[in-house]
Backbone as JSON Lines, residues from 0, in Angstrom:
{"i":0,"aa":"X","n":[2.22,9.43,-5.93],"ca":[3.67,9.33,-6.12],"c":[4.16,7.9,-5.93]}
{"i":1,"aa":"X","n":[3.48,7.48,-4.73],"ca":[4.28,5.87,-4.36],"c":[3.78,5.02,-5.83]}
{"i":2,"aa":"X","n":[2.86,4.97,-6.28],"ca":[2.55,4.35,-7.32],"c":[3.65,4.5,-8.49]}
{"i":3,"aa":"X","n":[4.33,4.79,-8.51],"ca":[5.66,5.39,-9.45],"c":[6.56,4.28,-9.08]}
{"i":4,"aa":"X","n":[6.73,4.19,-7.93],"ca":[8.16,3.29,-7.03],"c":[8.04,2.36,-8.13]}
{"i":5,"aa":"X","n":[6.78,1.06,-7.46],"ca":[7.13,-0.57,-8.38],"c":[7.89,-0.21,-9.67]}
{"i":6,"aa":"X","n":[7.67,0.76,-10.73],"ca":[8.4,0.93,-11.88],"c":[9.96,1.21,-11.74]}
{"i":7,"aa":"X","n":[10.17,1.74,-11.18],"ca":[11.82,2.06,-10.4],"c":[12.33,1.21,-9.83]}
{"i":8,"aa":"X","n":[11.55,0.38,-8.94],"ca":[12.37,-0.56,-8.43],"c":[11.47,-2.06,-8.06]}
{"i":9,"aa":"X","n":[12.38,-2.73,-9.25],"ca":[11.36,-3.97,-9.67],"c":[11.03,-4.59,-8.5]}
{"i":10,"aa":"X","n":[11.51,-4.81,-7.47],"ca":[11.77,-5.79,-6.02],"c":[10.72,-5.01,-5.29]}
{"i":11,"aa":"X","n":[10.28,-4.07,-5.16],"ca":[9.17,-2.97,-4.57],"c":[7.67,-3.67,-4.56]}
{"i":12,"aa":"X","n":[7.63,-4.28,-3.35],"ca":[6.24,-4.29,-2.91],"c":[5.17,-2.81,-1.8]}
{"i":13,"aa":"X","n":[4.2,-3.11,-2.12],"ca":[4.21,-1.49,-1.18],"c":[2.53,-2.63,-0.72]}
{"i":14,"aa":"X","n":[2.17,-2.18,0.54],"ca":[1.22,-2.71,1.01],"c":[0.07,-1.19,2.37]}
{"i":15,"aa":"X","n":[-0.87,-0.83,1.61],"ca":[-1.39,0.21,1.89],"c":[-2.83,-0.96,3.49]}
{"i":16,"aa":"X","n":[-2.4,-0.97,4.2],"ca":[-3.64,-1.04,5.08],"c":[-4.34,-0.44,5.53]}
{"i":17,"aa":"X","n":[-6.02,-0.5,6.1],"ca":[-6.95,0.2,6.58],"c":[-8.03,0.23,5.38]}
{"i":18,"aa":"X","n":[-8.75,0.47,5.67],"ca":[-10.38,0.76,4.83],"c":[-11.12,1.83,4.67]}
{"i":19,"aa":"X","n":[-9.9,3.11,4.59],"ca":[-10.58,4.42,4.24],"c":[-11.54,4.87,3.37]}
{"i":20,"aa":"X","n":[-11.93,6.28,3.4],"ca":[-12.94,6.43,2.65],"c":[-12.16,6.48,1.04]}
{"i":21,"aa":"X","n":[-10.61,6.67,0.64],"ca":[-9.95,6.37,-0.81],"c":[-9.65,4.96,-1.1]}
{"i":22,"aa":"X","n":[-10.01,3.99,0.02],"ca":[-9.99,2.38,-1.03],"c":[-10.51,2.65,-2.21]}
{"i":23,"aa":"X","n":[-11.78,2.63,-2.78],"ca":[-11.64,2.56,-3.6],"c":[-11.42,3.21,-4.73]}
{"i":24,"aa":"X","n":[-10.91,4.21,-4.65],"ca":[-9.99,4.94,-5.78],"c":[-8.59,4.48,-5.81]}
{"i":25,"aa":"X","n":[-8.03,4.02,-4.84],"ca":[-6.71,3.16,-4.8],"c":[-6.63,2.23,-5.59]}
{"i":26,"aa":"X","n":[-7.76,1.18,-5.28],"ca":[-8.05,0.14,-5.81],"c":[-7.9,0.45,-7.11]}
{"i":27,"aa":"X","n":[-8.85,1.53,-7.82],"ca":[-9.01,1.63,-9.21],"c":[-7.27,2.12,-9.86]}
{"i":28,"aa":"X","n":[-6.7,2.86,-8.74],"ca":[-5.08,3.14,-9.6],"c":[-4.31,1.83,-9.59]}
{"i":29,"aa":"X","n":[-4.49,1.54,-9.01],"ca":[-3.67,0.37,-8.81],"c":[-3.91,-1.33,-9.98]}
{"i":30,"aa":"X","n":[-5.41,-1.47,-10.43],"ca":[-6.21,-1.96,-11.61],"c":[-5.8,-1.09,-12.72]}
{"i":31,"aa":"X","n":[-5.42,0.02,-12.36],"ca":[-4.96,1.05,-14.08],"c":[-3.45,0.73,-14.65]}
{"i":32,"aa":"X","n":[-3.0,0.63,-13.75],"ca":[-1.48,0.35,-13.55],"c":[-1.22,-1.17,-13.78]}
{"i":33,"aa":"X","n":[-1.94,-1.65,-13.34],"ca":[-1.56,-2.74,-13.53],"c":[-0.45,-3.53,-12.22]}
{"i":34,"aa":"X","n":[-1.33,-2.89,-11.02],"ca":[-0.21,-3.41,-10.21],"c":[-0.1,-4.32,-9.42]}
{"i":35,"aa":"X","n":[-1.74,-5.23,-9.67],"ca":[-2.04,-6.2,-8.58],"c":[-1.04,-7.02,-7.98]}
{"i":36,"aa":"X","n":[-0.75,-7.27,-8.23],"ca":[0.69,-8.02,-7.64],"c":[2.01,-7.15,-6.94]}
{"i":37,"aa":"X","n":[1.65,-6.3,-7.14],"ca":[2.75,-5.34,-6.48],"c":[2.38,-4.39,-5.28]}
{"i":38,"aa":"X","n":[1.27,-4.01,-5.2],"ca":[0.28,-3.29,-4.21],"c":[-0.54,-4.16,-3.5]}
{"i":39,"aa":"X","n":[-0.87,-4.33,-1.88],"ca":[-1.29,-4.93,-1.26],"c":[-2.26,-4.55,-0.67]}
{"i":40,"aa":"X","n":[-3.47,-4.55,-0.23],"ca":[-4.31,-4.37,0.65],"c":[-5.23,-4.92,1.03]}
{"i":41,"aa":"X","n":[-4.74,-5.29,2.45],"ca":[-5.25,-6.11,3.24],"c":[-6.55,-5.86,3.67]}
{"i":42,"aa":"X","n":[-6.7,-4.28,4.11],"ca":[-7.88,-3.9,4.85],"c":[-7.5,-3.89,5.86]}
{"i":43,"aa":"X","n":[-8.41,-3.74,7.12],"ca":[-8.09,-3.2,8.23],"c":[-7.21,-3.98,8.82]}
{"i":44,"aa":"X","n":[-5.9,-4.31,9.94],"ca":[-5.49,-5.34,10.32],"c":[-5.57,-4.96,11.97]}
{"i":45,"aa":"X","n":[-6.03,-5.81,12.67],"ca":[-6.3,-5.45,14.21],"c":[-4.88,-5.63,15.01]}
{"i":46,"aa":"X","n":[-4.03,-6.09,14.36],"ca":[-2.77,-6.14,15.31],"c":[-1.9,-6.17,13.96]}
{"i":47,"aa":"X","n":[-1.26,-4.7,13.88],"ca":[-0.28,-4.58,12.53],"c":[0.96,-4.54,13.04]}
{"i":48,"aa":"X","n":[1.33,-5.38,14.18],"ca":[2.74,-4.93,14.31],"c":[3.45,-6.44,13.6]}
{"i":49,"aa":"X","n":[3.19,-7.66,13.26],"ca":[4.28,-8.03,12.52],"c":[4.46,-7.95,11.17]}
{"i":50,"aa":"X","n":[3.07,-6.62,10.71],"ca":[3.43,-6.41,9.14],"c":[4.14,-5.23,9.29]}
{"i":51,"aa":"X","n":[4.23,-4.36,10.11],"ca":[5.23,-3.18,10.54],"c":[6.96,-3.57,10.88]}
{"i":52,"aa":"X","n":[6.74,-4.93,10.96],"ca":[8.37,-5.01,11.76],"c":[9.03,-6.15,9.93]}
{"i":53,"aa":"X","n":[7.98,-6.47,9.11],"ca":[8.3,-6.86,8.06],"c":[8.72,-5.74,7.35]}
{"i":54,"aa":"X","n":[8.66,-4.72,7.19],"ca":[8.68,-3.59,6.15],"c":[10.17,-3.07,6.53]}
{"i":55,"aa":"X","n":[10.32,-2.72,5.2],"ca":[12.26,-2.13,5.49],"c":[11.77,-0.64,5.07]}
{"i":56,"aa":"X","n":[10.54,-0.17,4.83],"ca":[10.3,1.05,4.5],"c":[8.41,1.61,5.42]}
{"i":57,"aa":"X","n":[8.21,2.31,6.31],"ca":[6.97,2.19,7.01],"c":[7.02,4.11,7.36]}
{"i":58,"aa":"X","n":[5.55,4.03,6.37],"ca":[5.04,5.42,6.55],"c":[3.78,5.73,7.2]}
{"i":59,"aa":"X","n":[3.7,6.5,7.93],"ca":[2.03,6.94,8.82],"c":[1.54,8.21,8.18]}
{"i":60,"aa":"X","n":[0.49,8.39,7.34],"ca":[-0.12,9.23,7.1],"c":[-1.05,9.84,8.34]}
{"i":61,"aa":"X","n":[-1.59,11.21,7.67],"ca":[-2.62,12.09,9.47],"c":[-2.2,12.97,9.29]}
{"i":62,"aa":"X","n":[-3.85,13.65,9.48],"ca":[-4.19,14.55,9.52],"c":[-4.45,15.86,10.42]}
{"i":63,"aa":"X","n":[-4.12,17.12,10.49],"ca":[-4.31,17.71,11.75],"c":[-5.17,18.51,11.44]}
């Protein structure tokens, strides 16, 4: 779904961190789309709190 946003709203950066086992299927939507520049991933970050306090939009995925 988030892959939808950048098209809606040109100013929309979205930045996915961590090194799950779906990098690289992300990777590949995101190369389909054409979104390199609009989708970010860093990979793992050991101290994410000043990319958390950058974001005007911050979601936590998990599982139970």
């Amino acid at each position: 779904m988030f892959f939808y946003m950048p098209y809606l709203c040109p100013n929309l950066h979205v930045m996915i961190a961590g090194d799950g086992l779906e990098r690289i299927t992300l990777e590949a939507m995101v190369e389909q789309r054409k979104l390199q520049g609009r989708v970010h991933m860093p990979g793992w970050i050991e101290q994410p709190g000043r990319w958390i306090a950058a974001c005007d939009v911050f979601g936590l995925p998990f599982s139970s």
